[in-house]
C-alpha positions as CSV (number, residue, x, y, z in Angstrom):
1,X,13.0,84.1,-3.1
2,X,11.3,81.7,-5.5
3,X,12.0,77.7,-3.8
4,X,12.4,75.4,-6.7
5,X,10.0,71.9,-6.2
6,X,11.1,68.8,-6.2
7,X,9.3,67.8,-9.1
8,X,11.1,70.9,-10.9
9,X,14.3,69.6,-9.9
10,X,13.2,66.3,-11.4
11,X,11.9,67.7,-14.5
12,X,15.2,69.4,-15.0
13,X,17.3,66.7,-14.2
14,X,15.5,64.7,-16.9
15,X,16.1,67.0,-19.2
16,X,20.0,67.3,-19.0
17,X,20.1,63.9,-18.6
18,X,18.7,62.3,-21.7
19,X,21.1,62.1,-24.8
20,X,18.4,63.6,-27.7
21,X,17.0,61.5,-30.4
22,X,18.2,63.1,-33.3
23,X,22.1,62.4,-32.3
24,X,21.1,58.9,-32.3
25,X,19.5,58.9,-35.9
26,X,21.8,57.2,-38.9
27,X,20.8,58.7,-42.2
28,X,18.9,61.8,-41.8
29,X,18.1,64.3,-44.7
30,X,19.8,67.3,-43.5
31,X,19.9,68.9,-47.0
32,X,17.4,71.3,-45.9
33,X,19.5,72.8,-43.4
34,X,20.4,76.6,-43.8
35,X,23.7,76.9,-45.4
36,X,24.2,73.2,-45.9
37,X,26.5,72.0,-48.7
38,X,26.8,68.3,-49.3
39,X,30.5,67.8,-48.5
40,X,30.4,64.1,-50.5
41,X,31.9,63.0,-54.2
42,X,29.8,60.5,-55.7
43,X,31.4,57.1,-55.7
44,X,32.6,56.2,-59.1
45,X,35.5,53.3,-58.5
46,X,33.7,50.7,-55.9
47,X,35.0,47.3,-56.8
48,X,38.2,48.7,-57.3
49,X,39.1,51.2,-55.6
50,X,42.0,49.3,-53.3
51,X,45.7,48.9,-54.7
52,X,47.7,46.5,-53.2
53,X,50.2,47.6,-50.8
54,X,52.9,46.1,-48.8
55,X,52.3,43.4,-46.3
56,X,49.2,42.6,-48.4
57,X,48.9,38.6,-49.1
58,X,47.7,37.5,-52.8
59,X,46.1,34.0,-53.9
60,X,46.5,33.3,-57.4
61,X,45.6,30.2,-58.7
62,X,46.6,29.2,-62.4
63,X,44.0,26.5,-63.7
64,X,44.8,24.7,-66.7
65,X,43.7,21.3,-68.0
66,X,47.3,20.2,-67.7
67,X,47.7,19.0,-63.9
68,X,51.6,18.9,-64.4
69,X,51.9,23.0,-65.2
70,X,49.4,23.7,-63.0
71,X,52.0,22.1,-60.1
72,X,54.4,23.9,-61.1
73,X,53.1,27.3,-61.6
74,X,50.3,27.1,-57.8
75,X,52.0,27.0,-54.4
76,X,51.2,24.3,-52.1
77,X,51.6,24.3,-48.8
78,X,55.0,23.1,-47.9
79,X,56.0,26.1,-50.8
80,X,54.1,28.9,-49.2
81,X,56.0,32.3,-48.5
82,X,53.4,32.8,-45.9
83,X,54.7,32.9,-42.3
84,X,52.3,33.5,-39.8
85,X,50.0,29.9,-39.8
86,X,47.9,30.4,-37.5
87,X,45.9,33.3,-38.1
88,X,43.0,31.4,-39.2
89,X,42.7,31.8,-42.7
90,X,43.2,28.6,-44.9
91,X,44.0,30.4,-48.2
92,X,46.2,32.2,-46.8
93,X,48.5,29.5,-46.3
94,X,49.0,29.7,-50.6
95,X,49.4,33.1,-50.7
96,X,52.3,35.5,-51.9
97,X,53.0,38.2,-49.5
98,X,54.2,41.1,-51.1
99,X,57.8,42.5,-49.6
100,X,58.4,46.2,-48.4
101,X,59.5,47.0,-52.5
102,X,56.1,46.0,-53.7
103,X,57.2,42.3,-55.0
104,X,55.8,38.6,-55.3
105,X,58.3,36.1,-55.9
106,X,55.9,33.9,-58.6
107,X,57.2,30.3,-59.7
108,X,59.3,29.8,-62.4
109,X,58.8,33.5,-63.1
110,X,60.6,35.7,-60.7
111,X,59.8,38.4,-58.9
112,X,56.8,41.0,-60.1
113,X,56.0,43.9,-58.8
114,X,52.1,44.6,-57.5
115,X,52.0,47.4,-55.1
116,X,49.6,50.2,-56.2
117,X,47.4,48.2,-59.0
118,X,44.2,46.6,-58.5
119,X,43.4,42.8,-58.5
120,X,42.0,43.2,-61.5
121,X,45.2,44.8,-63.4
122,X,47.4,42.4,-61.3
123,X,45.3,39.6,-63.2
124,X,46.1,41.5,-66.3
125,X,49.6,42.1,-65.6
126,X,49.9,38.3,-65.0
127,X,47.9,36.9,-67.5
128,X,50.4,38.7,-69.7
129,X,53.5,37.2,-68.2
130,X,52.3,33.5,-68.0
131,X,50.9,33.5,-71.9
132,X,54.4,33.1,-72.9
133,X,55.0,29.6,-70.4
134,X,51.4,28.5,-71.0
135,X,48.8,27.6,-73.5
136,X,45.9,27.4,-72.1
137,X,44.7,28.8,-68.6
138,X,43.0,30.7,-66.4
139,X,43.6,32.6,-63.2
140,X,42.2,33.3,-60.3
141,X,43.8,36.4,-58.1
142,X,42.5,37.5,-54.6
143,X,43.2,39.6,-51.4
144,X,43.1,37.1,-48.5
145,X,43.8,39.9,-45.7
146,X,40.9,41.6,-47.0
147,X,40.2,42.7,-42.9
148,X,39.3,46.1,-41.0
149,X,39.6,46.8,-37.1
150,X,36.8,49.2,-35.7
151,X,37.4,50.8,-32.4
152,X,36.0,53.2,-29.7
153,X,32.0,53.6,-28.9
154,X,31.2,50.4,-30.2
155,X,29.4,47.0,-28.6
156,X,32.2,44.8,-30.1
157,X,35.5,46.6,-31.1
158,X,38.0,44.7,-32.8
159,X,39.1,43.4,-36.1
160,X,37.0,41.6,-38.5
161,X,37.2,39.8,-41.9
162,X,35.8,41.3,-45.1
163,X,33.7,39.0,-47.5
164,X,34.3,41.1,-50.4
165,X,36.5,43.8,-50.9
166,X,34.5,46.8,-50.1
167,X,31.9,47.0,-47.5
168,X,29.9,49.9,-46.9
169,X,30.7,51.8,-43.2
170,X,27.2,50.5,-42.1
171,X,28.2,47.0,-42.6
172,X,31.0,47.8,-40.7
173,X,29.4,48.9,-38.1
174,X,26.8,45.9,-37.8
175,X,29.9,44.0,-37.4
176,X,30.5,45.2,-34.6
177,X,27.2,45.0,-32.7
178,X,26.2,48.6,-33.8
179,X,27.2,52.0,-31.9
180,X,26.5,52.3,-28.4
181,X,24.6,55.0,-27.1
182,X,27.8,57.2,-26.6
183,X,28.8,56.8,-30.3
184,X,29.3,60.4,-31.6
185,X,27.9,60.0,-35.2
186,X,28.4,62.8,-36.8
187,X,32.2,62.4,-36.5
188,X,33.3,59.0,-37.6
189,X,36.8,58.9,-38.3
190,X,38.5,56.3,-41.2
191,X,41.9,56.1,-40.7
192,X,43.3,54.6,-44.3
193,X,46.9,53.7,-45.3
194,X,47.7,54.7,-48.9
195,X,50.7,54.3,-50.8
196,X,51.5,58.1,-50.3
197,X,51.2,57.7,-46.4
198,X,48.1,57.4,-44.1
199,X,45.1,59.8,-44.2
200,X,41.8,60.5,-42.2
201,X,38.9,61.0,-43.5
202,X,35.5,62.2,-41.5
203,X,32.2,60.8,-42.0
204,X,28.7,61.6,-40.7
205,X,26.4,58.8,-40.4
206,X,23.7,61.0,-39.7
207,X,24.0,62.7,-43.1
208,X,22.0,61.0,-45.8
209,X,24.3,62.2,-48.6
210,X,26.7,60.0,-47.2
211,X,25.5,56.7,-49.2
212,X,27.0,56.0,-52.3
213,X,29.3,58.5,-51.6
214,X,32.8,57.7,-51.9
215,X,33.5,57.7,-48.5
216,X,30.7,55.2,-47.8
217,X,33.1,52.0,-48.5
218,X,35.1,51.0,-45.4
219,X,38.9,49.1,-47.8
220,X,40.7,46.5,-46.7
221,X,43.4,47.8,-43.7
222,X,41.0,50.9,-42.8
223,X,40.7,52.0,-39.2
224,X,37.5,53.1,-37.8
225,X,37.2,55.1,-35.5
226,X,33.8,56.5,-33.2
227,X,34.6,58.9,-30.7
228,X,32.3,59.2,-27.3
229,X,30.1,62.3,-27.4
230,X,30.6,64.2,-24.0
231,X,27.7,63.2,-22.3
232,X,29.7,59.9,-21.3
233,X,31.8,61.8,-19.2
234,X,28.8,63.3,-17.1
235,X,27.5,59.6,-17.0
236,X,24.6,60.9,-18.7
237,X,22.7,58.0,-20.7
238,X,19.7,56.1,-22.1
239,X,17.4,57.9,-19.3
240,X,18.5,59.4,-15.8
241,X,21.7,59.6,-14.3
242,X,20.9,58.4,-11.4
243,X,24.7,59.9,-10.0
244,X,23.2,62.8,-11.0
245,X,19.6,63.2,-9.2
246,X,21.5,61.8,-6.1
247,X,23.5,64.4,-6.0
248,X,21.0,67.4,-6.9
249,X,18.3,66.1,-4.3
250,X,20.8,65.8,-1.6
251,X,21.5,69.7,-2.1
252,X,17.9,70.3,-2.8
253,X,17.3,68.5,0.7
254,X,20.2,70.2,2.4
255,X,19.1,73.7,0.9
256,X,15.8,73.3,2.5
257,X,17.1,72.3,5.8
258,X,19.5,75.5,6.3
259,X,16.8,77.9,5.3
């Protein structure tokens, strides 16, 4: 019967114990792989691809050389519809949240519906309704709960603020202090609430094709989501688990004592 050496042991226990290099690797061309097809659409709508939705807060500011319509057409802070005031956000103190049937209730105009259009056709849409009260202006409309949340196998889960309205999923992911060594990259999930109900969509960060894709861009309200790949169970990381060679050296020891 063949004994196995401690230094085979070892060399085996290194070997199941180490997480390879390639599962670790973001943007890899894979499109050489045998019976790959490139499971991404080109992105075509970046800057606006989110629609408003419910629960969403809007800043729009009407500038106009007159100081005295400008009052009464901008909230100030005693008029906000905003309720929660401490969440950190100074513009969002003078913004409109939109109600559960898609409205803004908009000074001396009334109640206008903005669910499911852009920012820039809800500039439109209102630049439209406020050329028949004013003669001169400007506006200025913005999303000022532009924010994701990013849980699981990351360094710092949690929510953060967006500083524009699409970020890529690797921004995201610097956010957050990067994936830890657990991170199972080839199945990112995106968890996104849509005006026709919630949907998932799957990423691989170790695909190449996946920039400029249109499931590169992490909206505002998205989920993400990175699973631990199963070698966390097993304790298995960065090098040796030292659980692990404790455990097969005190059999390998107590094998060699019995014989």
């Amino acid at each position: 019967m063949k004994i196995v050496t401690i230094p085979t042991l070892l060399l085996l226990v290194f070997f199941v114990s180490c997480i390879p290099q390639k599962k670790t690797v973001y943007m890899r061309d894979v499109s050489g792989k045998r019976k790959y097809e490139n499971p991404y659409v080109k992105a075509e709508d970046v800057t606006e691809a989110y629609t408003i939705q419910a629960g969403d807060y809007l800043y729009i500011r009407v500038l106009t050389p007159d100081e005295t319509v400008a009052g009464l057409y901008n909230l100030t802070s005693g008029q906000s519809s905003m309720t929660n005031m401490g969440d950190g956000s100074s513009m969002r103190f003078l913004s409109y949240q939109v109600s559960d049937d898609g409205n803004i209730d908009f000074p001396y105009v009334g109640k206008v519906n903005v669910t499911g259009k852009t920012l820039k056709q809800i500039k439109d849409q209102m630049q439209e309704i406020l050329k028949n009260h004013i003669d001169t202006f400007s506006l200025q409309v913005q999303l000022t709960n532009a924010q994701f949340t990013i849980l699981g196998e990351v360094r710092a889960p949690g929510q953060y603020n967006m500083n524009k309205d699409q970020i890529n999923i690797f921004e995201a992911i610097a956010l957050a202090g990067d994936l830890t060594i657990y991170g199972k990259r080839r199945m990112v999930k995106i968890v996104r609430p849509t005006a026709n109900g919630t949907k998932t969509i799957t990423v691989n960060l170790s695909d190449r094709n996946l920039i400029d894709s249109q499931d590169y861009y992490i909206l505002p309200n998205d989920l993400v989501y990175i699973e631990p790949i199963k070698a966390k169970m097993w304790g298995v990381g960065e090098s040796f688990s030292l659980a692990l060679i404790s455990s097969l050296l005190s059999l390998f020891l107590l094998a060699n004592t019995l014989k």
